[in-house]
Z-matrix of the N, CA and C atoms (Angstrom, degrees):
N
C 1 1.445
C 2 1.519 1 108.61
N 3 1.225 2 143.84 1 139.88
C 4 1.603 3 169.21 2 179.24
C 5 1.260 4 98.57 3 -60.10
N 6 1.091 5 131.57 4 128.28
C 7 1.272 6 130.24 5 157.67
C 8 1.396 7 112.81 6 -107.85
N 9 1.618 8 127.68 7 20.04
C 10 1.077 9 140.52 8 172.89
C 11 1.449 10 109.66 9 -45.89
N 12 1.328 11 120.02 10 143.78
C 13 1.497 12 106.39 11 -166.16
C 14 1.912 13 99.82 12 -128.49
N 15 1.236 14 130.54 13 91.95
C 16 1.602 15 157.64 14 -159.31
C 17 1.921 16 99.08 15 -58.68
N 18 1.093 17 113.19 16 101.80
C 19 1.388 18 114.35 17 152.50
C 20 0.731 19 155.35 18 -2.38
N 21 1.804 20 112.22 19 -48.81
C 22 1.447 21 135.16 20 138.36
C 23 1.380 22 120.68 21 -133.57
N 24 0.977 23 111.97 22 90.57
C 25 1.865 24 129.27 23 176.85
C 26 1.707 25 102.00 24 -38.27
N 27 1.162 26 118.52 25 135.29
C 28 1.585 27 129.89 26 -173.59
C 29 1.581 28 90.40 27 -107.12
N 30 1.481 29 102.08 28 141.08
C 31 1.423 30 114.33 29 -160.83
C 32 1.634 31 80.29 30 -79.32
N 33 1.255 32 123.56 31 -178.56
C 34 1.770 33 134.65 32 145.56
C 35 0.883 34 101.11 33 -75.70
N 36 1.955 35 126.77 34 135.60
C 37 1.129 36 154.89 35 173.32
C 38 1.540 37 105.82 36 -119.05
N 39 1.616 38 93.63 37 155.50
C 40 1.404 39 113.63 38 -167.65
C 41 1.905 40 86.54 39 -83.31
N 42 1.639 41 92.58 40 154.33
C 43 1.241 42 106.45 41 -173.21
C 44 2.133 43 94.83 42 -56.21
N 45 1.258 44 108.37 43 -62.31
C 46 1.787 45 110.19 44 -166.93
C 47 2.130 46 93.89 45 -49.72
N 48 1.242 47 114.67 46 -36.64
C 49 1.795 48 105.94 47 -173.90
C 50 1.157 49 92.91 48 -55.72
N 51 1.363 50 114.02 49 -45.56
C 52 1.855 51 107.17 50 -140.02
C 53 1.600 52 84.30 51 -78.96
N 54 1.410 53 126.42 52 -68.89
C 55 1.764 54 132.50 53 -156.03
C 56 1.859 55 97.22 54 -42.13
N 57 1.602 56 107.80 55 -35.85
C 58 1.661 57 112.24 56 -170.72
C 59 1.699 58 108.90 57 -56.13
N 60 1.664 59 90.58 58 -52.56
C 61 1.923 60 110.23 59 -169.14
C 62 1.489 61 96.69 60 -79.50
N 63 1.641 62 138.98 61 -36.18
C 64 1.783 63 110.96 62 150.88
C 65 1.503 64 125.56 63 -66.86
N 66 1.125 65 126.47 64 -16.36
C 67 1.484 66 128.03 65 170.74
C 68 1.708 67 103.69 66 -56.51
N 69 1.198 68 111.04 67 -56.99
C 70 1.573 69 123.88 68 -157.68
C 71 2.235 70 103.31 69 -66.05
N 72 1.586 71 76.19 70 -36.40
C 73 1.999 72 93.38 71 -161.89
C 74 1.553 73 87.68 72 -70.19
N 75 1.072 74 128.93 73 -42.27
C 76 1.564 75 124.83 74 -155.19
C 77 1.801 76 113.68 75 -110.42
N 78 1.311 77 102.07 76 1.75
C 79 1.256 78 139.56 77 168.17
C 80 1.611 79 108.93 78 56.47
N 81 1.448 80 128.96 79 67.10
C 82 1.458 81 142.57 80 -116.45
C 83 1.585 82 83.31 81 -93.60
N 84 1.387 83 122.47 82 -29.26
C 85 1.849 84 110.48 83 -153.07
C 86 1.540 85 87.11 84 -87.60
N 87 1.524 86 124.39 85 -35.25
C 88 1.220 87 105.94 86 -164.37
C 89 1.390 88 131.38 87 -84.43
N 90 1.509 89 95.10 88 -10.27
C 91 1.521 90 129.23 89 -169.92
C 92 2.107 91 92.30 90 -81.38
N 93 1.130 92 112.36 91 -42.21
C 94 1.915 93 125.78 92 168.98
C 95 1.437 94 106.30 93 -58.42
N 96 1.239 95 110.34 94 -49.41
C 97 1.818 96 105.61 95 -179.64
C 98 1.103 97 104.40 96 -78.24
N 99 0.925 98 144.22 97 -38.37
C 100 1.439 99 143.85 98 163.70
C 101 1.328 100 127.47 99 -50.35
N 102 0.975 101 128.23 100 -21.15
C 103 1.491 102 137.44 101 -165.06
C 104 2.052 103 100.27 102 -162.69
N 105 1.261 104 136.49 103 45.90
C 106 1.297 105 131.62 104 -160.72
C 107 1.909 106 96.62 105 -50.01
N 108 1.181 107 110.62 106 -49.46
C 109 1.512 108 114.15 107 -174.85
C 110 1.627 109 114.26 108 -37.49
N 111 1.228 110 111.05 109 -18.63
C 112 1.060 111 108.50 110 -170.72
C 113 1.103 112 117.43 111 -107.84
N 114 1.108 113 123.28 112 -11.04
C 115 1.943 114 126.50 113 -175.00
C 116 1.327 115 108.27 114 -23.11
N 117 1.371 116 110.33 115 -78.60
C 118 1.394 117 106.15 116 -149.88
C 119 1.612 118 106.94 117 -67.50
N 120 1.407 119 115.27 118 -17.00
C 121 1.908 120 104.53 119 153.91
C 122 1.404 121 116.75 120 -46.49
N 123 1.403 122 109.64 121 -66.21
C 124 1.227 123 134.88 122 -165.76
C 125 1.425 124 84.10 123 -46.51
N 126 1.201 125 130.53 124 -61.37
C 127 1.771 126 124.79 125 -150.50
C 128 1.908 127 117.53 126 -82.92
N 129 1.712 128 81.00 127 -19.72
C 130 1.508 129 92.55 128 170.17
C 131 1.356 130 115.03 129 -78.51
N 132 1.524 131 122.73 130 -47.69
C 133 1.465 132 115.96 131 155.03
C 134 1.370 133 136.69 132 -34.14
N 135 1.513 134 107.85 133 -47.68
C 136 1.713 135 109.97 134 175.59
C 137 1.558 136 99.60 135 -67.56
N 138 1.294 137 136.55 136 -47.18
C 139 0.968 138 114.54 137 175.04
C 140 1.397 139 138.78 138 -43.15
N 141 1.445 140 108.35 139 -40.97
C 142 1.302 141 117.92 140 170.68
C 143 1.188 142 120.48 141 -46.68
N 144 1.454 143 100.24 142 -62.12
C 145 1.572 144 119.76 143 177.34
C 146 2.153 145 105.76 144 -48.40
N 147 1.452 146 96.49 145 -55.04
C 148 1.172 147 58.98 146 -163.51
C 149 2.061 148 109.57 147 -86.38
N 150 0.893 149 108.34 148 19.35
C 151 1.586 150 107.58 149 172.89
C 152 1.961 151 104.80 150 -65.40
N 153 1.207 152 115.08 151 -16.94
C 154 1.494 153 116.98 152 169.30
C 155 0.978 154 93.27 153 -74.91
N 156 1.170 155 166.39 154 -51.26
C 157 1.540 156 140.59 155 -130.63
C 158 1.579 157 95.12 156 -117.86
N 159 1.306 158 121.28 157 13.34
C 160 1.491 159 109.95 158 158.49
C 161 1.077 160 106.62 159 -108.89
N 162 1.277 161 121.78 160 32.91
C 163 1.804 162 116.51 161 178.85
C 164 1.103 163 111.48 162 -120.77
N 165 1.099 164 122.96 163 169.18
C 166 1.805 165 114.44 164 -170.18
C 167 1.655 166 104.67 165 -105.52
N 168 1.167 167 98.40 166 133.08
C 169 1.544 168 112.05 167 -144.48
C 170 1.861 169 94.35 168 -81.36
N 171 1.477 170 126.74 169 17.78
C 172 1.253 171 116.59 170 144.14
C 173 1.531 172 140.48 171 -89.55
N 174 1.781 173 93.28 172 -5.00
C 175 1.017 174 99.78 173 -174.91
C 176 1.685 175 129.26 174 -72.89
N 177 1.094 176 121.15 175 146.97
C 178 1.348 177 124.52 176 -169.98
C 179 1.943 178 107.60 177 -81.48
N 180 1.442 179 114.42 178 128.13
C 181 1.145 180 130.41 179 -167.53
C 182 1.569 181 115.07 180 -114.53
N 183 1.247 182 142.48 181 -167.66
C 184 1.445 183 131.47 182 142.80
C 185 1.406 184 94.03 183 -155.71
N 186 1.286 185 111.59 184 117.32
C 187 1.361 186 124.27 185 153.15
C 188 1.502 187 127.04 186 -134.13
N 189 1.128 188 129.81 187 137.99
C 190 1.596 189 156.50 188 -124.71
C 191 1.415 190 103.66 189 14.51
N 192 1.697 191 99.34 190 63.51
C 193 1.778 192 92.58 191 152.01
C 194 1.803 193 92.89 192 86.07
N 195 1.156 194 120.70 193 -4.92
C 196 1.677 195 115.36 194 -175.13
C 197 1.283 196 112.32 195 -111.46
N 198 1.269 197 134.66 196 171.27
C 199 1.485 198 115.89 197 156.26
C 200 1.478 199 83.63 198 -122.84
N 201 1.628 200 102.40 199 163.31
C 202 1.216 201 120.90 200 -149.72
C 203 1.619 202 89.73 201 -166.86
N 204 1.069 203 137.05 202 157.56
C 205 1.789 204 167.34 203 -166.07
C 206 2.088 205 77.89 204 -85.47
N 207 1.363 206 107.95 205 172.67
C 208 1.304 207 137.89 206 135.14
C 209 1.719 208 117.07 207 -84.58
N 210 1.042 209 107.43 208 -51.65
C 211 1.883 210 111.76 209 -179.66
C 212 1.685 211 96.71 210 -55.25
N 213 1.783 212 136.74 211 -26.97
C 214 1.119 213 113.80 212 177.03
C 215 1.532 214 110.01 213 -108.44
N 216 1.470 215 137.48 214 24.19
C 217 1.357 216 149.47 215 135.99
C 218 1.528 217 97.55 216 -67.37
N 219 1.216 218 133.32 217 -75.49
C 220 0.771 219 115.86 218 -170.87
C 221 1.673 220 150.80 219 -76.23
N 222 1.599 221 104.45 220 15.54
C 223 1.242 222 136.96 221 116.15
C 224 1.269 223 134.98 222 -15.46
N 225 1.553 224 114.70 223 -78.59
C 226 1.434 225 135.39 224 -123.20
C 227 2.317 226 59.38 225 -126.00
N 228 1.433 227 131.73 226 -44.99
C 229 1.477 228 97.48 227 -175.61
C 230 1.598 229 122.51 228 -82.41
N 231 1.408 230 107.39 229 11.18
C 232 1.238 231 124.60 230 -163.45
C 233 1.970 232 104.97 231 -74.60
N 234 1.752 233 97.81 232 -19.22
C 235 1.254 234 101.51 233 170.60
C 236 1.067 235 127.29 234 -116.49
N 237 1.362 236 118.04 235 21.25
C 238 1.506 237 121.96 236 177.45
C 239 1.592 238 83.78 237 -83.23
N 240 2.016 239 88.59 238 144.89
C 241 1.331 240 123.16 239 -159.60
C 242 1.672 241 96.40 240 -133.55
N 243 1.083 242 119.30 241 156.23
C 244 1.891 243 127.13 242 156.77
C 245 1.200 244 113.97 243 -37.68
N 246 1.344 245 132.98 244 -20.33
C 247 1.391 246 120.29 245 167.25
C 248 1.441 247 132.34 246 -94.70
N 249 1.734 248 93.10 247 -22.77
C 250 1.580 249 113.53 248 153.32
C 251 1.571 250 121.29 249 -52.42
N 252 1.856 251 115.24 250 -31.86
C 253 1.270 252 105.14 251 -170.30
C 254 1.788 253 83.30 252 -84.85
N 255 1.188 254 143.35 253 -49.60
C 256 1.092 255 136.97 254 -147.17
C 257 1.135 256 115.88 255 -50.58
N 258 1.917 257 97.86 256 -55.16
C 259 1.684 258 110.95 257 177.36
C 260 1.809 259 94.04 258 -44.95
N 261 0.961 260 109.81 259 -76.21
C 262 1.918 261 111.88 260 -165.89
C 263 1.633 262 114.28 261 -21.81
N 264 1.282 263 100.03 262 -53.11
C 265 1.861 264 118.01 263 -166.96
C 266 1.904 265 77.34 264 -74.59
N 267 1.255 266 140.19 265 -78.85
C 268 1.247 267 115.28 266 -157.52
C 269 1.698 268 129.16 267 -65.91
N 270 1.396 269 104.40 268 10.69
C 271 1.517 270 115.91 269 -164.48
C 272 1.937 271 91.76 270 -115.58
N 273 1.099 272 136.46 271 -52.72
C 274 1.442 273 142.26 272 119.03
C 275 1.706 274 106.01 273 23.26
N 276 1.649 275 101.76 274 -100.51
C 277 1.380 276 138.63 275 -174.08
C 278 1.479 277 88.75 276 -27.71
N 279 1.209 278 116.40 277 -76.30
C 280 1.492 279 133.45 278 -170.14
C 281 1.961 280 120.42 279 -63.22
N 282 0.754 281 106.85 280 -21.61
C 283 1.229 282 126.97 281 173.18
C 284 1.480 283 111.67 282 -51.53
N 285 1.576 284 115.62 283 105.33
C 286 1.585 285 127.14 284 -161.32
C 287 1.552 286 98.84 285 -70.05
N 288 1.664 287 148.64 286 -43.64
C 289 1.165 288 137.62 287 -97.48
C 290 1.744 289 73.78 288 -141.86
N 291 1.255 290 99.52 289 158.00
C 292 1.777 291 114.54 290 164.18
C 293 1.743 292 105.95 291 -84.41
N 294 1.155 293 136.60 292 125.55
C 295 1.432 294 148.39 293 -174.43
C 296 1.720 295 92.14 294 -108.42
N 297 2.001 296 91.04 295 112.95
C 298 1.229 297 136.81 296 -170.18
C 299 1.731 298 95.20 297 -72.65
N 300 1.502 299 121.41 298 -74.05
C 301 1.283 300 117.73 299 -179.06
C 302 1.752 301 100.84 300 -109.20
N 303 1.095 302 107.77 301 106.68
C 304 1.493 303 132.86 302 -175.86
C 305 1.514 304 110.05 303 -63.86
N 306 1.537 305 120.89 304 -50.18
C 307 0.838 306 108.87 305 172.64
C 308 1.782 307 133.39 306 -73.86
N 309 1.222 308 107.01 307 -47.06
C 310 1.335 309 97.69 308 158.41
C 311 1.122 310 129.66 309 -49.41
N 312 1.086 311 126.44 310 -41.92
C 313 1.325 312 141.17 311 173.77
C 314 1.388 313 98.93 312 -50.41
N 315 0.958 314 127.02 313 -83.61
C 316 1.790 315 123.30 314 168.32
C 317 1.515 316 125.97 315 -19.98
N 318 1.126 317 111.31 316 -48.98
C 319 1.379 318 123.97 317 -166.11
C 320 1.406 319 100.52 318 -80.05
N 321 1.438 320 120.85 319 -27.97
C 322 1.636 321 118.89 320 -179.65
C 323 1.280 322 96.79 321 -89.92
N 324 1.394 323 144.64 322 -31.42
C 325 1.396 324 128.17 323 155.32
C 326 1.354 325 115.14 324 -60.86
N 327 1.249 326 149.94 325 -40.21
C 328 1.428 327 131.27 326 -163.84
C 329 1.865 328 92.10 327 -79.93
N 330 1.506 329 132.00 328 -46.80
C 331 1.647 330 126.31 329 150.83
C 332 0.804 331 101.03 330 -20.12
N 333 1.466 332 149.06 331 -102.11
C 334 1.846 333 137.09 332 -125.05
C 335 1.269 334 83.72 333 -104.36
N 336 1.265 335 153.29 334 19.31
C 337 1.438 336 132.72 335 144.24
C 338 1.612 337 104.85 336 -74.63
N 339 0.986 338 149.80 337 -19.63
C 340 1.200 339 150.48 338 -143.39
C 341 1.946 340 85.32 339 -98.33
N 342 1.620 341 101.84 340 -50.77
C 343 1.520 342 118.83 341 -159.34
C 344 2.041 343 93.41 342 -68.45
N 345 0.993 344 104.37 343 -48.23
C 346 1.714 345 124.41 344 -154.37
C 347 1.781 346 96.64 345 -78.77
N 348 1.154 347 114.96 346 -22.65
C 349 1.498 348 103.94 347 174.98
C 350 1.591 349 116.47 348 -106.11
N 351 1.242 350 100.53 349 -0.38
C 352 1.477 351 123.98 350 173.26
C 353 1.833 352 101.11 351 -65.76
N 354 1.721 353 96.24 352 -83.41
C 355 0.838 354 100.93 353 177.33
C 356 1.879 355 159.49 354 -49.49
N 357 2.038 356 84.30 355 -14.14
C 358 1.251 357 121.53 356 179.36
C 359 1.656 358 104.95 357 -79.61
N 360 1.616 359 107.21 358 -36.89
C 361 1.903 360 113.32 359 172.90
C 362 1.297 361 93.07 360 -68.33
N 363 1.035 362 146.20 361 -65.62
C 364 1.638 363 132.12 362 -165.48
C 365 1.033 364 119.34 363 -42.65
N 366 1.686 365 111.09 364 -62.69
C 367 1.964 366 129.25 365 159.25
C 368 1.621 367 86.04 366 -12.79
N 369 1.293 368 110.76 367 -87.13
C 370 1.529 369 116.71 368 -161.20
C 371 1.394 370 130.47 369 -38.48
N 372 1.505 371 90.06 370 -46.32
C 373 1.780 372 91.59 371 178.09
C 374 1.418 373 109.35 372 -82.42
N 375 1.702 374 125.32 373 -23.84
C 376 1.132 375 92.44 374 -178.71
C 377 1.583 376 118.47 375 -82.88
N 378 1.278 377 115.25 376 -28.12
C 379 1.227 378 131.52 377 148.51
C 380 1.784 379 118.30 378 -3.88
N 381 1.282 380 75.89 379 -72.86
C 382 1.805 381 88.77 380 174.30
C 383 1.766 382 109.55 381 -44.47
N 384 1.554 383 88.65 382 -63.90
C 385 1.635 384 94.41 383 -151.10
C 386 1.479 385 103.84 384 -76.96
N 387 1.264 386 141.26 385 5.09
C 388 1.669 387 145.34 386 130.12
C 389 1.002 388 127.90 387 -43.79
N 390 1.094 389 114.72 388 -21.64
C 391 1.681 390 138.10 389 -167.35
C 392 1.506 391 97.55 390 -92.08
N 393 1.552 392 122.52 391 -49.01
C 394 1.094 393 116.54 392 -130.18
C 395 1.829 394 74.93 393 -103.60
């Protein structure tokens, strides 16, 4: 377990605060008009997401194979964005195999989506500026 100690500790939120404050962060209605086929992904994801932030952020977790705190998920979900849910729903979609525990499974994709689209903007810029 991390004994990393977080900057600003996120109080525990009620499941309806937390699903409201990931709806708003990941911008859930526009991300539905945009893609209607997908809602109830889209809504199953925020849920996920926000089912971390009703947990008490000492608690011990394991996601991709690590264990890790809740207080540092909810960190690292503090920046999942609308393109974070997108990547997820199109990585999902594509996904050959039947997913045994769904939710974890989810929750470690919307995690390294946060990491994987990070790293994919850098690709880009440095990309660019080699070029240039």
């Amino acid at each position: 377990m991390s004994n990393t100690t977080y900057a600003r500790p996120r109080p525990v939120l009620s499941f309806g605060a937390a699903m409201q404050a990931m709806a708003e962060q990941t911008e859930l209605t526009a991300l539905i008009a945009q893609n209607p086929g997908r809602c109830g992904l889209y809504r199953e994801l925020c849920r996920i997401a926000a089912d971390v932030y009703t947990r008490d952020g000492e608690r011990p977790v394991v996601v991709d194979g690590e264990t890790a705190t809740f207080g540092y998920l909810q960190e690292i979900f503090g920046l999942i964005t609308a393109e974070n849910m997108e990547d997820v729903a199109d990585r999902l979609a594509a996904y050959p195999r039947e997913i045994r525990h769904k939710k974890a499974f989810m929750r470690t994709m919307l995690y390294n989506s946060v990491f994987e689209l990070e790293t994919a903007t850098e690709n880009r810029y440095a990309q660019r500026y080699a070029e240039q």
